[in-house]
Structures are given as structure tokens and as C-alpha cells.
C-alpha positions as CSV (number, residue, x, y, z in Angstrom):
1,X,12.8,13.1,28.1
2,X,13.5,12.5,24.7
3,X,13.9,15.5,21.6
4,X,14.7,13.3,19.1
5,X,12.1,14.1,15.6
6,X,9.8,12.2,14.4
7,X,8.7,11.4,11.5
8,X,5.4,9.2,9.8
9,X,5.9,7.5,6.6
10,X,4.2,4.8,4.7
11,X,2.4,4.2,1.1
12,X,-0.2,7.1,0.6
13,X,-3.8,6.7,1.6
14,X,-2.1,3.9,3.9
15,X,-3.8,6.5,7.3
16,X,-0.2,8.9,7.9
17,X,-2.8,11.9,8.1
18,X,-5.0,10.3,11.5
19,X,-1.5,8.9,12.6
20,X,0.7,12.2,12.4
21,X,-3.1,13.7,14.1
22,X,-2.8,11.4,17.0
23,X,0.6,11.9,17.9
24,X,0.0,15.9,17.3
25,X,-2.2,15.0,20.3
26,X,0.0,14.4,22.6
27,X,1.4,17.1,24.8
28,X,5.2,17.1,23.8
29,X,4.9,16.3,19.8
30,X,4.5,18.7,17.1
31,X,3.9,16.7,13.3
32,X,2.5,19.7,11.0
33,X,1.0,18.8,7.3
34,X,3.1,17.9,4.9
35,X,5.9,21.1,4.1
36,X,6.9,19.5,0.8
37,X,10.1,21.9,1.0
38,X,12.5,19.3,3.0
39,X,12.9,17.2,-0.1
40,X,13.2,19.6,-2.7
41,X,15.8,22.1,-0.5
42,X,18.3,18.6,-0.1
43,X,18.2,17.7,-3.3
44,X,19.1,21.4,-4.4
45,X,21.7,21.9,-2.0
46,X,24.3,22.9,-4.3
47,X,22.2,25.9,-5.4
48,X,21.7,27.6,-2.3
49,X,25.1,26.7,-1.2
50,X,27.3,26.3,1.6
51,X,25.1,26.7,4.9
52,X,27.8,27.6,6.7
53,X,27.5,31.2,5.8
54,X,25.0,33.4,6.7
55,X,23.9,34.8,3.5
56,X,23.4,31.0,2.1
57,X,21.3,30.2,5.1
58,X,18.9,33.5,4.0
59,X,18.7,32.2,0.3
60,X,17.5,28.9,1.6
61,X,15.3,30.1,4.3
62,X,13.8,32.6,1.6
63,X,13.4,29.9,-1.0
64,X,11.5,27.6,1.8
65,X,9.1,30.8,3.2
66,X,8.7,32.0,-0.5
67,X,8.5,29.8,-3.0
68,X,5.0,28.7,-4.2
69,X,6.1,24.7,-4.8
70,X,6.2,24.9,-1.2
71,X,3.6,24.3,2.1
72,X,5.9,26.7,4.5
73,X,2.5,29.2,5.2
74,X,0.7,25.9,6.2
75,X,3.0,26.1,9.4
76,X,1.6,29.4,10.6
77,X,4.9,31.0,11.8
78,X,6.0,33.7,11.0
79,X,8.2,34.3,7.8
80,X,10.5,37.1,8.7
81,X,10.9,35.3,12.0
82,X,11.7,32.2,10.7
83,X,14.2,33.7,8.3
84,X,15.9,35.9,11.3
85,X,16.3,32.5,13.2
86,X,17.6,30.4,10.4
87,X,20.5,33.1,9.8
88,X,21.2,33.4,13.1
89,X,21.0,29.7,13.6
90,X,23.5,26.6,12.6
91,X,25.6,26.1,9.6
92,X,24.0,22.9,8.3
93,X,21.3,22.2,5.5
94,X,19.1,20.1,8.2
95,X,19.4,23.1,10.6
96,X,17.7,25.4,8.3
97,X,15.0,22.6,7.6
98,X,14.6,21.5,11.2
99,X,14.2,25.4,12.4
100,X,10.7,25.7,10.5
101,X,10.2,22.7,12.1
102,X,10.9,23.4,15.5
103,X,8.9,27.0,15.1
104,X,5.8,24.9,14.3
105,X,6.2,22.4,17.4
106,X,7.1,26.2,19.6
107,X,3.7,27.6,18.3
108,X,2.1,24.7,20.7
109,X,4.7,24.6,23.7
110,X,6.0,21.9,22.3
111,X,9.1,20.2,22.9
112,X,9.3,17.3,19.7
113,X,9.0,18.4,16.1
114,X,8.6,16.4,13.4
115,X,7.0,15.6,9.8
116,X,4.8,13.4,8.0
117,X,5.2,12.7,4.1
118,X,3.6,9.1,3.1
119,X,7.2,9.0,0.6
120,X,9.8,9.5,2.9
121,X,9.5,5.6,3.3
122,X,11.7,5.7,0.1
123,X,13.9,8.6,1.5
124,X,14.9,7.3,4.9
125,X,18.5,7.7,3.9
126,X,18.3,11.2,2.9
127,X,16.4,11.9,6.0
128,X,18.7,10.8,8.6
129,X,22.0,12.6,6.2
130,X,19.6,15.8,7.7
131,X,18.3,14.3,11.5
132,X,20.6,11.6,12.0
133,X,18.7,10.8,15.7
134,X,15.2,10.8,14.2
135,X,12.4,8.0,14.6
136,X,10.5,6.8,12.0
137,X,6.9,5.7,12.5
138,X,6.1,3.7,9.6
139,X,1.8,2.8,9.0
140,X,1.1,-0.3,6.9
141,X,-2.0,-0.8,5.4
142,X,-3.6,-3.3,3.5
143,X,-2.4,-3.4,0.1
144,X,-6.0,-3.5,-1.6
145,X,-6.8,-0.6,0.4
146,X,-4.3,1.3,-0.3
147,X,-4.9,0.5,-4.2
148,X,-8.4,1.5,-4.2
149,X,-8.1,4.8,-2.3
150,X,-5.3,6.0,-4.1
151,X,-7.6,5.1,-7.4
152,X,-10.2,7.9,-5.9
153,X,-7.5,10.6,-5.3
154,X,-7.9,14.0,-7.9
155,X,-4.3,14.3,-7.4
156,X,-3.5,10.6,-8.4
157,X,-2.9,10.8,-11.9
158,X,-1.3,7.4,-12.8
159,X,-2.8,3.9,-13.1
160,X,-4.0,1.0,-11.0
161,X,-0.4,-0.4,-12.1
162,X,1.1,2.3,-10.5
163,X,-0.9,2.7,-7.1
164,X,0.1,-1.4,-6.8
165,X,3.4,-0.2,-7.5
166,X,3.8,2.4,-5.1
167,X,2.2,0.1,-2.2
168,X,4.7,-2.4,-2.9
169,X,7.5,-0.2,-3.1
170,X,6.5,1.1,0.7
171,X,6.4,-2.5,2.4
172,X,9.8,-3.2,0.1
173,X,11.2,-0.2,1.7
174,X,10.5,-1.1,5.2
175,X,11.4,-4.3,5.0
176,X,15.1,-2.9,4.6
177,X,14.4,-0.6,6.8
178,X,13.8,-2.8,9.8
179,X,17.1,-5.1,9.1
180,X,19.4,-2.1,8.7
181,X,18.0,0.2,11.2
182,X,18.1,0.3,15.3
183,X,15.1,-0.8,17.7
184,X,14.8,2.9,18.7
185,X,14.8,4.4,15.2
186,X,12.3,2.7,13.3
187,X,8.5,1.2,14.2
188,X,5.9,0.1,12.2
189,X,2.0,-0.5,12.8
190,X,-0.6,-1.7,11.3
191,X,-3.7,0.6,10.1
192,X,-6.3,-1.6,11.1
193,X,-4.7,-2.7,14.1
194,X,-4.4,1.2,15.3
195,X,-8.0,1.7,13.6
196,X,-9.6,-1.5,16.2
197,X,-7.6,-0.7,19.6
198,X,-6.0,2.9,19.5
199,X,-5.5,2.6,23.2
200,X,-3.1,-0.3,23.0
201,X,-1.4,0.6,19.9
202,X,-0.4,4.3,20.9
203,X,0.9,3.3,24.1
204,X,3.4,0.9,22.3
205,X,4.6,3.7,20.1
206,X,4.7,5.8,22.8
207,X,7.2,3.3,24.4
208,X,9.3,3.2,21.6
209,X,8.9,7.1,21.6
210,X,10.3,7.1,24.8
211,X,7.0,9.4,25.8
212,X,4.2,9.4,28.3
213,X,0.7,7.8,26.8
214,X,-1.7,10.7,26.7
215,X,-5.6,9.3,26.1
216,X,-6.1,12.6,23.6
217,X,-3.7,10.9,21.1
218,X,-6.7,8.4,20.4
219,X,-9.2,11.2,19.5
220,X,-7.3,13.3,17.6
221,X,-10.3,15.1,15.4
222,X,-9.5,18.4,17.7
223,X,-6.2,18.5,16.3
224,X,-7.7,18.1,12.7
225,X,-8.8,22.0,12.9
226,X,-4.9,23.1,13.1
227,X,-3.0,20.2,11.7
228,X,-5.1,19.7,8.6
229,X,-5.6,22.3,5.9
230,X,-9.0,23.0,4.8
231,X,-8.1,22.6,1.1
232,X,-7.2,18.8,1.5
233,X,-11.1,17.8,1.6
234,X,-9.4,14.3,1.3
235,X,-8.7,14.3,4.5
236,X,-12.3,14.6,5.6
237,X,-12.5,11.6,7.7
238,X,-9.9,12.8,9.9
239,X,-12.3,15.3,11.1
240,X,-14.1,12.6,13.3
241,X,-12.9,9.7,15.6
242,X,-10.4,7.1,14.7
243,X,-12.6,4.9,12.7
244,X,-12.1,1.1,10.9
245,X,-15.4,1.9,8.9
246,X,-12.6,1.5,6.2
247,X,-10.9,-1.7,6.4
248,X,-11.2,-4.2,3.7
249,X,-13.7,-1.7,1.4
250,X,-11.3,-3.1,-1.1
251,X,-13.7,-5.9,-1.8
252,X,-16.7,-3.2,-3.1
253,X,-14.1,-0.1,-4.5
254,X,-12.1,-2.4,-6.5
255,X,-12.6,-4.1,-10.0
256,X,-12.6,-7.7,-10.6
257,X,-9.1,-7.5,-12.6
258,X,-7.2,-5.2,-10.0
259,X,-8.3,-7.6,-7.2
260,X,-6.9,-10.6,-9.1
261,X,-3.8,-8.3,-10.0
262,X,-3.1,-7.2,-6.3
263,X,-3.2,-10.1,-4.9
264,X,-0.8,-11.8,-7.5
265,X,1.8,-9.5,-7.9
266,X,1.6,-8.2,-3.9
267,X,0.5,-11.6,-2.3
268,X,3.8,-12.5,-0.7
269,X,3.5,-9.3,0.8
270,X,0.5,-9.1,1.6
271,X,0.3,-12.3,3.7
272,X,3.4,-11.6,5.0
273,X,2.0,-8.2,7.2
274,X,-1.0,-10.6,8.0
275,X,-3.5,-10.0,5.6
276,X,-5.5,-12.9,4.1
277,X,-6.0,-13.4,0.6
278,X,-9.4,-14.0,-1.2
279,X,-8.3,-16.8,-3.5
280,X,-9.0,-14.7,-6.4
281,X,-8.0,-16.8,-9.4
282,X,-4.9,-15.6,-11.7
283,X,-4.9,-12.9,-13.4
284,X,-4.7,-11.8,-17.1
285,X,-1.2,-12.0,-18.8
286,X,-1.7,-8.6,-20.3
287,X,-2.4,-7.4,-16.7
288,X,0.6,-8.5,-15.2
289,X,2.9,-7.7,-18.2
290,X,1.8,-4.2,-17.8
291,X,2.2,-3.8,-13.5
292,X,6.2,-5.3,-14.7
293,X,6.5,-2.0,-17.4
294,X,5.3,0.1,-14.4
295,X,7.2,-1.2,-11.8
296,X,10.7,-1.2,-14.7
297,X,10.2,2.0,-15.6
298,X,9.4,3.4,-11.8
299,X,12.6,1.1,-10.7
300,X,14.5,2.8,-13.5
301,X,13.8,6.8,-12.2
302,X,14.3,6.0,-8.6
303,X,18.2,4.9,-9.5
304,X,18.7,7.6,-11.8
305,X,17.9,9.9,-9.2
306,X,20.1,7.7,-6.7
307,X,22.9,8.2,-9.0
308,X,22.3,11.7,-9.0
309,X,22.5,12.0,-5.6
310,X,25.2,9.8,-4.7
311,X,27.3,11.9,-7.5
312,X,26.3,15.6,-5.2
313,X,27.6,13.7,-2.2
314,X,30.7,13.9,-3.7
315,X,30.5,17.6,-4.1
316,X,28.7,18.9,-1.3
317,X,28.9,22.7,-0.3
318,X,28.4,22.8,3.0
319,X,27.5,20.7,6.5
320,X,23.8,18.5,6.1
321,X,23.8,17.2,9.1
322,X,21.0,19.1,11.6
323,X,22.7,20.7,15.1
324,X,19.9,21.3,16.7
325,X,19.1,18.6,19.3
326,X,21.0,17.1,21.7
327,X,21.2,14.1,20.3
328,X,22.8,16.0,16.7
329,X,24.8,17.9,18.9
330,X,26.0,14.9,20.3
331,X,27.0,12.6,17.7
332,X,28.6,16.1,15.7
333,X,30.7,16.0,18.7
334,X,30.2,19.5,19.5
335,X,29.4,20.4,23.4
336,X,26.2,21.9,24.8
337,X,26.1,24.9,26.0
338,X,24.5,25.2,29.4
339,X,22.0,27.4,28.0
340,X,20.8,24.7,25.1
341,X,20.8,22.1,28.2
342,X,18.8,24.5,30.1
343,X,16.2,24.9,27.4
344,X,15.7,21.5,26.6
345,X,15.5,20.5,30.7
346,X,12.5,23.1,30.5
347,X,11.1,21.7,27.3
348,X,10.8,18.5,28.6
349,X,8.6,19.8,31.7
350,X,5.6,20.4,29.3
């Protein structure tokens, strides 16, 4: 049985909340709300230092159980626990990380850990630098969709050019995602294909998982109590059964303009993941002169911080790398002890 992580990505408001839900459902898989301290901690890796010594690890784990930019208490473990463990644990960066992660999937018997952040779709890379065996689950969802949801969001502050932006960006992503990346590491399904048959779609991913279906995973609202937190009213609908009430509200939440927008500036890619286009006629020069400033000036920040990080590469403290499955132990090159093997034969009995 496999103990490789997961992880769910996709464009936000694209369904990664029911997704990372239904595979919380199944027996062996842990996905907690998003911890929004495993992007900050890489890219401040220098700070804390090289993980490889004891008193680095506490600064990090500190910094992760502490600060308040992060979602550590969301896990429900405990802090001085998780801090004991992290010292005591391996010298790497992803070690620390994966840890609070694999407290969270312990607090169910659980034998997979994992995490769900709609923008890791962008930060693949970065991700397997920290879990170089993980899977990605990737959710697509119609464009429009997407668009007008994100539109409704209090903590979406930027513009329709944006949200089409950021939807774009996702399917762009994956579509380098699947040529570069192996059969076993990276999936994608479609929302409203999940939403219309859960049944047939979670046993596929749970082939590629290498896991047992489980019939829970397609009614995941139980789940919704722990893995959801009660602040992210948001996330309302995940309280009740997978649903495809949803799909295509584009049509009503969505202005003339924006429909004529999306469906120029994201048709090619819309079409291309299946969905059908309205034949909505051009739209405004101004509108699509101002989606191209967006979509520049976005372009421009993601490679200044690619630049950024391709520069700390070069001066890296410590080990980033994760030693904490077998497969990281494995391609690290470093044997398992027969007590690790041991644990991990027993974890996979649940």
C-alpha cells in the first residue's frame, strides 16, 4: 500500500474543498484545510536556517505552531508535540513541513497525509523540491464558473480581469504539468464530471492512488464537521452531498461583458477541457486591452519571484528534500530501518 502525499490543486472556487472532503473520506487519507505555512516556511528557508540542526528545526517548527499568518491550530494537534517531534525528527525543510502533516493524518489512524491549496497548481516545482514522491490531484472547472464564484468571494479583492486571469493560469499550469510529469504523479478531473457520477470518478482516482474505493469518499459532508473550519462560511455547500446544482450558473451570475471576455480570451481553453462555448459575440477592445495589463503585470510578479527563488537555490542552508516516507527515503538513498518498515506495514492495515 502506497504512503506517498497527496496533494489537491486547481484555480480557486474550481471544488478543491468537496474534492480534498472526499478523499478525507476514505479510510487511509488525511487532506486537512489549507495550513498556508508550507509556502511561506520554503520560501523563507534561509531565515530559519540549516534543518540539519536541531535548534533550526525548533525555530521553524515554532514559526509554523506560532505565527498568526499561519492555519497550524486548524490541524488540531498538539503544539508542544508537534515541536518535540519536528526536533527529534529529520534534517530537511520538507521533514519539518510533512511532520504537521503526518500528525494531522495520525489524529484519524491514518496512514496518507496530504494538503489542498487551489495555488499549488502554480507551485508544483516547489512542492516536489519538499515531497519529491507526491501526487497531485488537479480539479478543473469550467472557466465561467470559476470567474463568477471567485467574483462573490469577500476575500477576492481584484477584478473580473484577474479571476479570468488566475483561471487561465491553472489550466496553463496543468497543461505543463501533464507533459513533464509521470502517469502516477499527476491526475486531473473534471468538476462537473465528479459533481454528475462521483461513483465512477473516485474509483479512477483511487486507481491512480494506488488505494481501495471506499463508497464514503462520495458523501463526504461528515467529514465537513472536522476538515472544514467553521469561519470559512464559503464553504457552506460542502456541508451537504456532492451536488452539480452549480454547473454552468455562469450564464445568470455573470455580466454580459465578462461572458463575452471569458469566452474570448479563455476559449481555446475552454473548449479544449470540453466545455462548449455560447457564441457570445466579441468583446469590447477596452475589455480585452485591460485582461492583457492584468495578465502582463501578473506574468511579470510570478518571474520576479521565480528569479528569486532560483537565486536561494543557489544558496541554500540546509537539505529540502522530505525523509519521511519510503518512497523519500528511497530516492535520498538512505536505508529503512526495520522499525520505519514495520510502521508503515501496520499503517497500511488500516
Amino acid at each position: 500500500m502506497s504512503d506517498r502525499p497527496v496533494f489537491v490543486i486547481g484555480c480557486p472556487r474550481s471544488g478543491t474543498t468537496m474534492l480534498q472532503l472526499m478523499l478525507h473520506s476514505h479510510p487511509r487519507i488525511a487532506v486537512p484545510p489549507e495550513t498556508r505555512f508550507l509556502v511561506p516556511a520554503y520560501y523563507k528557508r534561509r531565515k530559519f536556517g540549516d534543518m540539519r540542526s536541531g535548534e533550526a528545526r525548533r525555530t521553524l517548527a515554532e514559526w509554523m505552531a506560532g505565527d498568526r499568518t499561519t492555519k497550524f491550530r486548524e490541524l488540531g494537534i498538539d503544539r508542544d508535540d508537534f515541536i518535540r517531534q519536528a526536533v527529534e525528527g529529520p534534517g530537511s525543510l520538507g521533514s519539518v513541513i510533512g511532520i504537521a502533516l503526518k500528525m494531522y493524518a495520525d489524529r484519524f489512524g491514518k496512514a496518507r497525509w496530504g494538503d489542498k491549496r487551489p495555488s499549488y497548481v502554480k507551485q508544483v516545482d516547489m512542492l516536489m523540491r519538499l515531497f519529491p514522491d507526491a501526487q497531485f490531484v488537479h480539479l478543473i472547472r469550467d472557466g465561467r464558473d470559476c470567474v463568477s464564484s471567485l467574483k462573490e468571494m469577500p476575500w477576492f479583492t481584484l477584478d473580473s480581469y484577474h479571476a479570468m486571469s488566475t483561471w487561465g493560469e491553472a489550466i496553463d499550469a496543468g497543461r505543463r504539468l501533464q507533459k513533464t510529469m509521470s502517469e502516477d504523479s499527476y491526475y486531473e478531473v473534471r468538476y462537473e464530471d465528479l459533481t454528475n457520477d462521483p461513483v465512477t470518478e473516485m474509483k479512477k482516482l483511487c486507481h491512480f492512488l494506488e488505494e481501495d474505493f471506499d463508497l464514503a469518499m462520495t458523501s463526504p459532508r461528515e467529514a465537513a464537521s472536522v476538515a472544514v473550519p467553521v469561519h470559512k462560511v464559503w464553504h457552506s455547500n460542502t456541508h451537504g452531498e456532492v451536488t452539480k446544482a452549480r454547473v454552468g450558473s455562469w450564464s445568470k451570475r455573470l455580466e454580459v461583458w465578462e461572458i463575452e471576455l471569458c469566452e474570448q480570451v479563455l476559449g481555446e481553453r475552454l473548449e479544449a477541457n470540453g466545455y462548449e462555448l455560447s457564441g457570445a459575440p466579441k468583446a469590447a477592445k477596452e475589455h480585452v486591452l485591460a485582461f492583457q495589463r492584468a495578465q502582463q503585470k501578473r506574468k511579470a510578479a510570478r518571474m520576479r519571484r521565480r528569479m528569486r527563488d532560483q537565486f536561494n537555490r543557489f544558496r541554500e542552508p540546509g537539505p529540502v528534500a522530505a525523509l519521511l516516507t519510503s518512497g523519500q527515503l528511497a530516492l535520498a538513498g538512505v536505508p529503512m530501518q526495520r522499525e520505519r518498515i514495520d510502521e508503515l506495514e501496520q499503517l497500511s492495515r488500516f
